[in-house]
C-alpha positions in Angstrom: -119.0 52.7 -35.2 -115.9 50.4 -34.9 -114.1 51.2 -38.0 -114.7 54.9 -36.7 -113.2 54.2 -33.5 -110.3 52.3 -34.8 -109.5 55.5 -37.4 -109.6 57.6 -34.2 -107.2 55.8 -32.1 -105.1 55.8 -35.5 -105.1 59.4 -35.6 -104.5 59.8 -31.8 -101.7 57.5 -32.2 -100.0 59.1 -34.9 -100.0 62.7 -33.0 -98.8 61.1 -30.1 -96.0 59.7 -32.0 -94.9 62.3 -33.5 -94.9 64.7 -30.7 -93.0 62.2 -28.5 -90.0 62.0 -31.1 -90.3 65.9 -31.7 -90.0 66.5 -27.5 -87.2 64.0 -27.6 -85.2 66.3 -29.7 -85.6 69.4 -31.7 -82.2 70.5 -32.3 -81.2 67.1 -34.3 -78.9 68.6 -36.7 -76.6 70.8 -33.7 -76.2 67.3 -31.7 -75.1 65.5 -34.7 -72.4 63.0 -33.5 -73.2 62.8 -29.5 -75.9 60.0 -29.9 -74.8 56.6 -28.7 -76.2 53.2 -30.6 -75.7 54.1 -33.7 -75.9 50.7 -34.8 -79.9 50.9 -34.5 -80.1 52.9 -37.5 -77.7 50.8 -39.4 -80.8 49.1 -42.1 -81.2 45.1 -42.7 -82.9 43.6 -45.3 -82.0 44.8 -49.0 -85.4 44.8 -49.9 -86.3 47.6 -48.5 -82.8 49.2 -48.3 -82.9 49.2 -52.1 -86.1 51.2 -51.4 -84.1 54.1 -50.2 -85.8 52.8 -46.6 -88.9 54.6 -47.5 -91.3 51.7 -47.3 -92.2 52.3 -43.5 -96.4 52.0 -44.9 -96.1 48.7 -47.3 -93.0 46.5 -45.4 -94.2 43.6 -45.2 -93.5 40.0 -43.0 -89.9 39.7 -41.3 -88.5 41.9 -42.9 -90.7 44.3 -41.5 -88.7 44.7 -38.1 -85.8 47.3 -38.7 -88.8 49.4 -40.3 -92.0 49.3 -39.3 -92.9 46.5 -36.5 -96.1 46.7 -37.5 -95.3 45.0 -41.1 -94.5 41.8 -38.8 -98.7 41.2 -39.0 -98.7 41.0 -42.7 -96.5 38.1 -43.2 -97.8 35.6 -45.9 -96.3 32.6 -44.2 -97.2 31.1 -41.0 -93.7 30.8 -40.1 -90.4 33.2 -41.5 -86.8 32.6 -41.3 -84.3 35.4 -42.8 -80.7 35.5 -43.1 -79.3 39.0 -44.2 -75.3 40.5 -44.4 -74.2 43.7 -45.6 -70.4 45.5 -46.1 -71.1 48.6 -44.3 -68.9 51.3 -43.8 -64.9 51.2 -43.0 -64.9 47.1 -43.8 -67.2 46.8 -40.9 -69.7 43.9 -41.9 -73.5 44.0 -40.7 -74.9 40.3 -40.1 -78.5 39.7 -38.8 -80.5 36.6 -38.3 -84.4 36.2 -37.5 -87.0 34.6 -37.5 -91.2 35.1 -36.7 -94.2 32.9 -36.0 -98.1 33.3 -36.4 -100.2 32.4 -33.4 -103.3 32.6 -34.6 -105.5 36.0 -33.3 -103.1 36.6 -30.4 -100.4 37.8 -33.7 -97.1 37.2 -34.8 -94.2 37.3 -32.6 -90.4 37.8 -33.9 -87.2 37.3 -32.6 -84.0 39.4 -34.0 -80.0 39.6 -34.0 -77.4 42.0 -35.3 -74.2 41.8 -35.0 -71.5 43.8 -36.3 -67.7 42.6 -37.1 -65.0 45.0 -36.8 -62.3 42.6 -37.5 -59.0 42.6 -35.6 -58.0 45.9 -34.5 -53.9 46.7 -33.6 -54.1 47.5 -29.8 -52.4 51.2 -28.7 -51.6 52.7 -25.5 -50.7 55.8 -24.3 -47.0 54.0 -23.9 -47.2 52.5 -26.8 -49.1 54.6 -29.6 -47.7 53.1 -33.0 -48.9 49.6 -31.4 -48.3 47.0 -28.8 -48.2 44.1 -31.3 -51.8 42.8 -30.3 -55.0 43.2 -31.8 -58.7 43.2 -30.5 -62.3 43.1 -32.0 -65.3 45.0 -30.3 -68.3 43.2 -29.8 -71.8 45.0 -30.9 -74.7 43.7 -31.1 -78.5 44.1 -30.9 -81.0 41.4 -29.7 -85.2 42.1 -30.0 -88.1 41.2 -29.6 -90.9 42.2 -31.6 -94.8 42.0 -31.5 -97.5 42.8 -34.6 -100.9 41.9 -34.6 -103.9 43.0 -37.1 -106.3 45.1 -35.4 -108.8 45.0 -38.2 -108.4 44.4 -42.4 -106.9 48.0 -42.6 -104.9 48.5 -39.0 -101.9 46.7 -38.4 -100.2 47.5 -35.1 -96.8 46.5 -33.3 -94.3 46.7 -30.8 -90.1 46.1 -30.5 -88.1 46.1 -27.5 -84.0 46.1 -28.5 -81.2 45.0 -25.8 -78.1 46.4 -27.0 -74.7 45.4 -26.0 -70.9 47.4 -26.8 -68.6 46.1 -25.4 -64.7 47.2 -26.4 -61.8 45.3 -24.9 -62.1 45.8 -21.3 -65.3 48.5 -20.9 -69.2 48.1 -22.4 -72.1 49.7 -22.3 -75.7 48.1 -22.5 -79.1 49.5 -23.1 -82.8 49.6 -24.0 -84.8 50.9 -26.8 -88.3 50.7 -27.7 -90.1 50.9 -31.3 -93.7 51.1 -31.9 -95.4 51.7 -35.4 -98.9 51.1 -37.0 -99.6 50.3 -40.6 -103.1 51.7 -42.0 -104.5 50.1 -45.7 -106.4 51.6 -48.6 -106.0 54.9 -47.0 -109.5 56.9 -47.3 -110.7 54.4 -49.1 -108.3 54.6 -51.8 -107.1 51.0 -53.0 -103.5 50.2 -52.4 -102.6 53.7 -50.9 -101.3 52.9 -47.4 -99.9 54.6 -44.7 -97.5 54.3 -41.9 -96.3 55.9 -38.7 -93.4 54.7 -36.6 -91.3 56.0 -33.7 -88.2 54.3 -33.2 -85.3 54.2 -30.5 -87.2 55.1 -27.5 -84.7 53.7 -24.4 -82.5 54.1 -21.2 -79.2 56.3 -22.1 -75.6 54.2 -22.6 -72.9 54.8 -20.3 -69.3 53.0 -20.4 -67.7 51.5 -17.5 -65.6 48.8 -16.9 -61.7 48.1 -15.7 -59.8 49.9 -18.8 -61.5 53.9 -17.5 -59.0 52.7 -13.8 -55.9 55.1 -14.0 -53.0 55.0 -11.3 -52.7 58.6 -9.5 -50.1 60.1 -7.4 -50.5 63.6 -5.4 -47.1 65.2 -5.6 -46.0 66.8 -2.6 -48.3 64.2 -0.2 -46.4 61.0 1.8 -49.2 58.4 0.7 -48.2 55.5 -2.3 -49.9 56.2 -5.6 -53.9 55.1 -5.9 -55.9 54.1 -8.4 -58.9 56.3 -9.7 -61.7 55.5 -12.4 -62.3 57.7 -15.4 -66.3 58.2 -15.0 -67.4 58.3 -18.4 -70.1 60.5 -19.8 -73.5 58.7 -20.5 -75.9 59.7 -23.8 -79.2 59.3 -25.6 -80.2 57.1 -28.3 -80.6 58.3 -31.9 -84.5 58.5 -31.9 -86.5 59.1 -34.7 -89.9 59.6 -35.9 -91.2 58.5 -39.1 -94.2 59.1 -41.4 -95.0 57.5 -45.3 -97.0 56.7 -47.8 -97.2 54.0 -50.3 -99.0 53.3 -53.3 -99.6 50.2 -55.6 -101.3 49.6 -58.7 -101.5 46.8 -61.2 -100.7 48.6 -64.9 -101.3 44.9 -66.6 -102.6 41.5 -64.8 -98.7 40.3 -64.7 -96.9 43.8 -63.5 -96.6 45.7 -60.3 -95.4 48.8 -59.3 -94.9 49.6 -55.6 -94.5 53.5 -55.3 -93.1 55.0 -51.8 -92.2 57.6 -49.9 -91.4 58.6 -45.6 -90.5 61.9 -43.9 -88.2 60.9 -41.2 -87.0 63.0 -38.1 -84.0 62.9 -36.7 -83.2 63.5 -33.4 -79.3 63.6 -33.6 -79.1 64.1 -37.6 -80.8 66.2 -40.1 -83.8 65.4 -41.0 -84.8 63.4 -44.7 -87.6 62.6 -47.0 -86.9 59.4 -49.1 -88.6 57.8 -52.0 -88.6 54.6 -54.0 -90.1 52.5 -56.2 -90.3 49.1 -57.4 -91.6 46.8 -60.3 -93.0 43.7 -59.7 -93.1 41.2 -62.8 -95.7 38.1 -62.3 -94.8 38.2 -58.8 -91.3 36.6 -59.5 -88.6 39.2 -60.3 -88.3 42.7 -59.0 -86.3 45.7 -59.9 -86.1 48.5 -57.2 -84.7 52.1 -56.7 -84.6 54.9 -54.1 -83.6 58.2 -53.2 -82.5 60.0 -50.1 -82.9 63.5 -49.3 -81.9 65.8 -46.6 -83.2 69.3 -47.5 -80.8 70.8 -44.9 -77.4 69.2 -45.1 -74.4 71.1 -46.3 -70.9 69.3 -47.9 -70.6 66.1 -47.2 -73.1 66.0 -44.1 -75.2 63.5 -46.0 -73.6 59.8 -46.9 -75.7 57.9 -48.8 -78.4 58.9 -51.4 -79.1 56.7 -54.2 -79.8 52.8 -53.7 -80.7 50.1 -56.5 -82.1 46.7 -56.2 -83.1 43.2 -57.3 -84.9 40.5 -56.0 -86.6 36.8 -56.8 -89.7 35.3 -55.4 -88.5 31.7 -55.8 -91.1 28.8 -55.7 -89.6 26.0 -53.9 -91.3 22.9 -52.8 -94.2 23.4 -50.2 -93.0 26.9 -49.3 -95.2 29.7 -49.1 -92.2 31.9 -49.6 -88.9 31.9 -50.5 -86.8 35.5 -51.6 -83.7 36.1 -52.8 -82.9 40.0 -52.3 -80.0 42.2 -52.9 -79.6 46.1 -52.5 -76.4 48.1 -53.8 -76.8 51.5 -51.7 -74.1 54.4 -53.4 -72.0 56.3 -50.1 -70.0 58.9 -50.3 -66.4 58.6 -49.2 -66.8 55.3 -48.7 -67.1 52.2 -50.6 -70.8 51.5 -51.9 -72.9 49.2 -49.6 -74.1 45.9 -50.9 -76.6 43.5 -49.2 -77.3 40.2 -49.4 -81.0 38.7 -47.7 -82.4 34.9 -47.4 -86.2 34.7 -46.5 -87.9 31.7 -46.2 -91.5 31.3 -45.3 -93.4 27.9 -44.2 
C-alpha cells in the first residue's frame, strides 16, 4: 500500500511540475532574449555536460545539483567536495565550488557557488565612447542551497533554493530561484531504467537599480538649476524550465557499462530541446561519454551548441570512497568550443 502511495504522489508530482513550468510560459521561443539570470542555465560539472545534459534521471551525488537536486540523495560518499571550471562563451570563464554532507535519514544537504569572470572590461561613456582609459569587471554569481533525501529504494526527492547576485560597476540586481526535482529507479519494474522530473528556476523577477541609472536634467524655458533624475529600469523573469528523462543502464560483460540517456526540456524563454547521451563505463575506472542536443524548432543559428564528448577516471586514492577526474569538450557555434574541467572527492 506504501509503494502504491509513493508512485501516486510521483505521478501527482510530475503533473504538477510540468504544468507549473508550462503556465510559466508558453510562448518560449517569441520571448527569446528578455529573460534575466541567464547564468542559471549556464551547466557545471563535465560529467554530465559531456552527456549533452540529458542525465536529469541517473545524475548522481554533487554533481547532481545544476541537474536534478534530487541526484544529491544518491551520493556514494558520506561526504563530497567538487571543484569544476569551464571557458564559456566570449572568454568568459565559469568557476563553481561545492560541497554536500549525509546526515543520516534526515538526507543530504549541499552547499554551491558560481561565479563567472568577465575579465577587465575598457569603461565608455556617453562622453567618451571609444573609452575613458579605465576598465571594470562585473560581478555574477550564484550561491545555493540544496536539499535531497531518499523517500524509499526507488524515490529520490529534492529541493534548491539559488541567491543570485549581478552587479555591474555602479547598479546590481539580486534575486531568488527555486528548483525541485524527483528521481524514480527501475521504472515499472524494469532494472536500471530510471526516470526523472525537474522544474528549475522558479523565483522573484530581477530589476537593476543603483547610482549609474541618476542622470542630470534641465527643463528649458523654466528658472530652476538643473536636477537629477533616475532611469527606472525595467524588471524581468527568470529563464524557467521544465524537464523530463529517461535513463537506462545495463552490464553487456561483468567489467563494462553503458549508461544510455535522454530528457525533453522546456523552455520558457528559448525553444524547446530533446537531448541524448551515452556513456561507457570500463571496470568502473575510465569512461568515455557523448551527447547530442536538439531543438526541433530552431531556424539558422538559433541553436549554439549541439554535440558534446567526454572523458573521465574513477581514481582509487587512499581511504576515499571517491575520487573523479572529469572533462567535457561541448562543440558551439560561432564561438570557441567549451571545455570543462571537474575535481570530485568523496570521504
Amino acid at each position: 500500500m506504501m509503494r502504491h502511495s509513493y508512485r501516486l504522489i510521483l505521478a501527482l508530482a510530475a503533473f504538477s511540475l510540468g504544468g507549473l513550468a508550462a503556465q510559466a510560459g508558453a510562448e518560449g521561443q517569441n520571448r527569446a532574449g528578455t529573460a534575466s539570470g541567464m547564468e542559471l542555465l549556464i551547466p557545471v560539472g563535465a560529467r554530465d555536460m559531456a552527456l549533452g545534459g540529458a542525465s536529469i534521471a541517473t545524475t548522481a551525488g554533487i554533481e547532481a545539483l545544476h541537474w536534478n537536486p534530487a541526484g544529491l540523495a544518491r551520493s556514494k560518499a558520506n561526504a563530497n567536495l567538487m571543484f569544476s571550471t569551464m571557458s564559456y562563451l566570449a572568454d568568459i570563464r565559469v568557476n563553481y565550488v561545492a560541497t554536500s554532507a549525509r546526515f543520516g535519514q534526515l538526507g543530504s544537504l549541499a552547499l554551491s557557488l558560481k561565479t563567472l569572470d568577465f575579465g577587465e572590461i575598457p569603461i565608455t561613456t556617453e562622453g567618451a565612447p571609444d573609452g575613458t582609459g579605465g576598465t571594470f569587471s562585473p560581478t555574477f554569481f550564484t550561491m545555493g542551497v540544496t536539499y535531497g533525501r531518499a523517500l524509499t529504494d526507488r524515490i529520490n526527492v529534492g529541493t534548491t533554493l539559488h541567491y543570485l547576485v549581478n552587479r555591474i560597476e555602479r547598479v546590481d540586481a539580486t534575486s531568488t530561484s527555486f528548483n525541485a526535482g524527483l528521481q524514480y529507479a527501475n521504472l515499472g519494474s524494469v532494472e536500471g531504467l530510471d526516470m526523472g522530473v525537474a522544474v528549475k528556476h522558479i523565483g522573484t523577477r530581477m530589476q537593476f537599480d543603483g547610482p549609474a541609472l541618476l542622470r542630470s536634467g534641465q527643463i528649458e524655458g523654466v528658472r530652476r538649476p538643473g536636477a537629477m533624475y533616475k532611469v527606472e529600469a525595467s524588471s524581468s523573469d527568470l529563464p524557467s524550465t521544465f524537464e523530463i528523462g529517461l535513463g537506462y543502464r545495463y552490464r553487456p560483460a561483468t567489467s563494462n557499462q553503458v549508461n544510455l540517456s535522454s530528457i525533453f526540456q522546456h523552455n520558457n524563454f528559448s525553444l524547446d530541446q530533446w537531448k541524448i547521451g551515452a556513456e561507457y563505463l570500463y571496470s568502473d575506472f575510465f569512461a568515455l561519454r557523448g551527447g547530442f542536443n536538439y531543438a526541433p524548432e530552431a531556424q539558422g543559428d538559433e541553436q549554439i551548441f549541439s554535440t558534446t564528448f567526454g572523458v573521465g577516471l574513477n581514481l582509487r586514492v587512499g581511504g576515499l570512497k571517491d575520487a573523479r577526474i572529469d572533462y567535457a569538450y561541448t562543440s558551439a557555434d560561432l564561438f570557441d568550443a567549451l571545455n570543462t574541467f571537474t575535481f570530485q572527492l568523496g570521504f
